[in-house]
N, C-alpha and C positions, 0 to 999 in steps of 0.2 A: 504494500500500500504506500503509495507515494506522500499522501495530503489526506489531511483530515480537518474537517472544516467544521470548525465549532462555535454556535449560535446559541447563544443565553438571550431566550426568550419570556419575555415580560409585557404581556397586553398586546399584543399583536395578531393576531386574528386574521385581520385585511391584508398582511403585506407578507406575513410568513410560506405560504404558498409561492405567490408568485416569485419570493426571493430564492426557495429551493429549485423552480421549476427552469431559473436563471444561470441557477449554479450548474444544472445539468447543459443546459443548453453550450454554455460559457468553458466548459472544461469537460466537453464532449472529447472521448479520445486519452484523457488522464486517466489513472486510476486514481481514488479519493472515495470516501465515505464523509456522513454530512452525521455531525452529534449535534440535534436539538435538548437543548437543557430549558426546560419549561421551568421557570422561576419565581413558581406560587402565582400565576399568573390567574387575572380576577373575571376574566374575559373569557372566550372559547377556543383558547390558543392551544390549550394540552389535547383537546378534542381533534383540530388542525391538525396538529401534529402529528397525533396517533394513528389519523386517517392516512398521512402522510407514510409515516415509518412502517405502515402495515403494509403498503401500494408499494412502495420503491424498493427494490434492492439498495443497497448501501445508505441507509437513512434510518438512525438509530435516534428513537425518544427516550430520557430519562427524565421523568417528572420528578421534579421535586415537594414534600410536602408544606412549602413556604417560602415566602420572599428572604431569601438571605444575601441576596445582592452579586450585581454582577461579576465580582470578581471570586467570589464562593463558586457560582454557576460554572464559571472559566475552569476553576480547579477539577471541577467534577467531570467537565470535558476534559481536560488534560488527564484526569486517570481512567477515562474508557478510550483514549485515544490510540492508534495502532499505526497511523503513518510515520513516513519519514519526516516530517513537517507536519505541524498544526498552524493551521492559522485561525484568529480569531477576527469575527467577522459580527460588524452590530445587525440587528434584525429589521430595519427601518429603511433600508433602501440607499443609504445616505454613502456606503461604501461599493460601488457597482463590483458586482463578482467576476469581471473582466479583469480587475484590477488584480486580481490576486495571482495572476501567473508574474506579474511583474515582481510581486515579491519573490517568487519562488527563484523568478530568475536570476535575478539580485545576489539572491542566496548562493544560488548553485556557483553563480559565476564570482563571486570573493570568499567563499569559502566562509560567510558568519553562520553564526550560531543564531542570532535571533536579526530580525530586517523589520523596522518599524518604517511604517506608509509616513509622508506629510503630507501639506497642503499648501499648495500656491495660492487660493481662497477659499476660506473655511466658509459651510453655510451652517455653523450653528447658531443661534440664541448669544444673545451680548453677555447675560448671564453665564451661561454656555463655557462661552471662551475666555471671560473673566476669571471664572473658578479653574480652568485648563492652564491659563496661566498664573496662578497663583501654586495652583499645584507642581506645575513644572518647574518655577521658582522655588519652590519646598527642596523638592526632588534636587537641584543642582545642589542647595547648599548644605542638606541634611547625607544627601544619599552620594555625592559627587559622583552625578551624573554629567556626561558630557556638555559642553552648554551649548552647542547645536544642535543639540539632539532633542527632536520633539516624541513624548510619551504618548503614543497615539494606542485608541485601543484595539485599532488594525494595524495586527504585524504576527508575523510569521517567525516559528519557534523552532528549532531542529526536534529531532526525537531527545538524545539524549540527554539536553539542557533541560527539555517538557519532566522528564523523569527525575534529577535535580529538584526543581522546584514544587514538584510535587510530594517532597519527601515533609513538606510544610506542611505538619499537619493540623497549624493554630486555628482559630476562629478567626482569624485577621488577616487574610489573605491580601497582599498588594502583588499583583502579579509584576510589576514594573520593578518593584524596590528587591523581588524576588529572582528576578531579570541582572538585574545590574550589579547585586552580590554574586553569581554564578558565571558569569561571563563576560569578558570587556571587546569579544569578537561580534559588533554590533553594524549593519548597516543600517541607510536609509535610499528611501528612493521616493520620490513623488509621486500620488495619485491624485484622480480625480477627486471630489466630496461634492455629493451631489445634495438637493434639498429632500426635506420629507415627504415622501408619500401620503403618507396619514399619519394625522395624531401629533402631538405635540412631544418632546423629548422628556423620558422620564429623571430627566437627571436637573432636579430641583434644588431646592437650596437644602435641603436636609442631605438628601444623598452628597450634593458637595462636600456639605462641611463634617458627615461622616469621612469620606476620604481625606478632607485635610487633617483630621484628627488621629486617623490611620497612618498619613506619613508624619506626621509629625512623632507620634509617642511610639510605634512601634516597630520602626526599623532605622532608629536612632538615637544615641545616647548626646546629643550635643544640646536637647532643650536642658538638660539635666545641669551641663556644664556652663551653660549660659545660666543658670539661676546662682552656679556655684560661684560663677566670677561676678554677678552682680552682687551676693552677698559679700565675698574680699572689699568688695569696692567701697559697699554700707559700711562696713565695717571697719576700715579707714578712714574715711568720711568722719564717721561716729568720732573716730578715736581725736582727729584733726580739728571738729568742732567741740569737743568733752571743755573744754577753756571757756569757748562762746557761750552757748548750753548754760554753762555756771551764773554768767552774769542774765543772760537775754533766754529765756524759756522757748523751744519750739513753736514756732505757728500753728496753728489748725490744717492749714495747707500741708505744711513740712508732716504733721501727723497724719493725716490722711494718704498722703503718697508713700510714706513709709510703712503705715498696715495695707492698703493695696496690695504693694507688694512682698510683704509677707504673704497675705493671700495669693497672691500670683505663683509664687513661688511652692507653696503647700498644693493649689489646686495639680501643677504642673507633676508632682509628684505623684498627687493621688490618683491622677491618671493614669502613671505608669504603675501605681498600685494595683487599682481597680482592673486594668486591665489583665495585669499578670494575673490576678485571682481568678478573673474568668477563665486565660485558659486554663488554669489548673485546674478549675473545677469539672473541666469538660466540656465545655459550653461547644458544640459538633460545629463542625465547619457547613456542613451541609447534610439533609436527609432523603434520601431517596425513594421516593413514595414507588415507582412502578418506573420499568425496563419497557423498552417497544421495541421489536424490529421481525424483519421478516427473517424466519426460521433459512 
């Protein structure tokens, strides 16, 4: 098996069809299998699907029993996956399936391990590409990621890297941050980015600033170290004004910013608390409610 092409599907109904029926068309001649990852979806997409994965040869449903988010979806694609390559592809139209031999080719021909698509003009949401580049900014200075290199969530994985990062088996999956620990043999190459077909993009301010949250505390120790060197600093500070202080009492202001940021500082912590605790408690990456495929 060459390509395995994995779509984390969430409300899509309308477009899931004709996106499969694109992929065969578009990589007529390949060999490739397609993994639908249904992602607790609220609409009649797992129905779509099953109708789907029952009808075609090489077109595998794994429903999930809940929304845990696209990048949980991805993992659970990357552990049924069996090609030489996985690419990850959104279910919305916005990445035409034409586009994906370029990555491969990309691939074949420099010899990377992973090949992430860009855009000469994005048609996201201003919101959209707001939070893309805040998170990209994340990504550079947390994760030292390359700084021309855009984090797109089409791009193509080799096998053996797909099985690396699948050995993650937290509740907090960042396929990118998982990407760029395991490998620095990265290309890029341009694609199209086309607009939506239907329906509005599910990736809202909550889903965003879940992912900022995710790069920030859990594939990085450096919020930790900025809270440490901000206290040295207080604490200098403190020791440089202990003279002033004596005579002149602190403002409301000077107090205020300095339990702020004790709060700042504890919240940042108790993140990286909170979090560890979920995983250790178990908290599943993902649940598999039911398999589909033709025997």
């Amino acid at each position: 098996m060459l390509l395995s092409i994995i779509i984390p599907v969430y409300n899509s109904e309308k477009t899931i069809g004709g996106l499969v029926s694109h992929l065969f068309e578009e990589l007529r001649g390949t060999e490739f299998e397609v993994i639908l990852v249904n992602d607790g979806s609220h609409d009649a997409s797992e129905a779509v699907c099953e109708e789907l994965a029952g009808r075609l040869s090489g077109v595998t449903l794994v429903s999930l029993r809940k929304n845990f988010g696209e990048f949980n979806a991805v993992m659970c694609g990357l552990n049924h996956a069996v090609g030489a390559y996985s690419v990850m592809i959104d279910d919305d139209f916005q990445n035409p399936p034409s586009e994906i031999l370029k990555l491969l080719q990309n691939a074949q021909r420099g010899g990377f391990d992973v090949v992430y698509s860009y855009y000469a003009r994005k048609q996201h949401s201003l919101l959209r590409n707001a939070g893309s580049w805040l998170v990209n900014w994340l990504a550079t200075w947390l994760l030292n990621k390359p700084r021309g290199l855009y984090l797109s969530s089409f791009k193509l994985i080799k096998y053996d890297v797909a099985q690396e990062i699948i050995k993650y088996s937290g509740p907090f999956p960042y396929i990118d941050a998982l990407v760029l620990r395991t490998t620095s043999h990265i290309g890029r190459v341009e694609v199209q980015h086309a607009k939506r077909t239907d329906g509005r993009s599910n990736y809202g301010p909550k889903k965003l600033i879940s992912l900022f949250l995710t790069t920030v505390f859990c594939y990085s120790v450096k919020p930790l170290r900025l809270v440490l060197i901000v206290g040295f600093g207080l604490f200098a500070a403190g020791l440089g004004g202990l003279f002033c202080f004596a005579t002149q009492p602190p403002t409301l202001p000077q107090c205020l910013l300095l339990a702020g940021l004790q709060f700042l500082g504890l919240g940042i912590v108790g993140e990286y608390v909170g979090r560890l605790f979920l995983q250790q408690s178990g908290l599943p990456q993902y649940v598999i409610k039911k398999i589909v495929k033709r025997p």
